[in-house]
N, C-alpha and C positions, 0 to 999 in steps of 0.2 A: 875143642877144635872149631874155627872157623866155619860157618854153614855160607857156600856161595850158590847162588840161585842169577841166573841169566848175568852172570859173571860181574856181580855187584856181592860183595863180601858181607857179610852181618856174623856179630859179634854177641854175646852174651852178657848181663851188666861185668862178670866177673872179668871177662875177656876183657870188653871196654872199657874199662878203669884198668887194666896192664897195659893198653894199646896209648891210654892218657898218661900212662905213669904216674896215677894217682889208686889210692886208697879206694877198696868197694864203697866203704863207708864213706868217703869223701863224692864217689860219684851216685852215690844213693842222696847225698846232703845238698848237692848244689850246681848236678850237672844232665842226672836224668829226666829231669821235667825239660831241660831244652832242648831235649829229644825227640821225636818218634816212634814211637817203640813198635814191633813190627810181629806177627805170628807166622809161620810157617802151618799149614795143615789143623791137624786139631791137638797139636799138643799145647801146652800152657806154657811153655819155654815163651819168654820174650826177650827179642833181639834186637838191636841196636845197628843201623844202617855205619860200617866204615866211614862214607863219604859224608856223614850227617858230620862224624866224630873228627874229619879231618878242617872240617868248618870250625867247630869251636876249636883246633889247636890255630889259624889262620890271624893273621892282627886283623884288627877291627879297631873302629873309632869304639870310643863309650862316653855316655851320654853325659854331662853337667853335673845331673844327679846321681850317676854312679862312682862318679869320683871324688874321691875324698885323698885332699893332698895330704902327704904324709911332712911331718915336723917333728 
């Protein structure tokens, strides 16, 4: 379950990759380093800000070098 704190939603990796509709394993591979990661109190849970997650689904340019045309 979603953990919301001053009415800003955070999510769990596990949450956060069903929120992406992608794979744990795929958001541990190449999507949680362009994160945030966020603690609550003194537990060891780390959570992943909604609004961070709804950036990377959002279009964006990408750079020259990140593109590789397909053929």
């Amino acid at each position: 379950m979603p953990l919301v704190v001053d009415g800003e939603t955070y999510y769990t990796a596990t949450e956060a990759a069903r929120y992406l509709h992608i794979s744990r394993d795929t958001f541990y591979e190449n999507v949680k380093d362009q994160l945030q990661p966020y603690r609550q109190g003194v537990r060891k849970r780390v959570y992943y800000r909604k609004s961070d997650l709804d950036q990377l689904q959002s279009i964006h340019p990408i750079g020259r070098e990140d593109y590789k045309e397909e053929r």
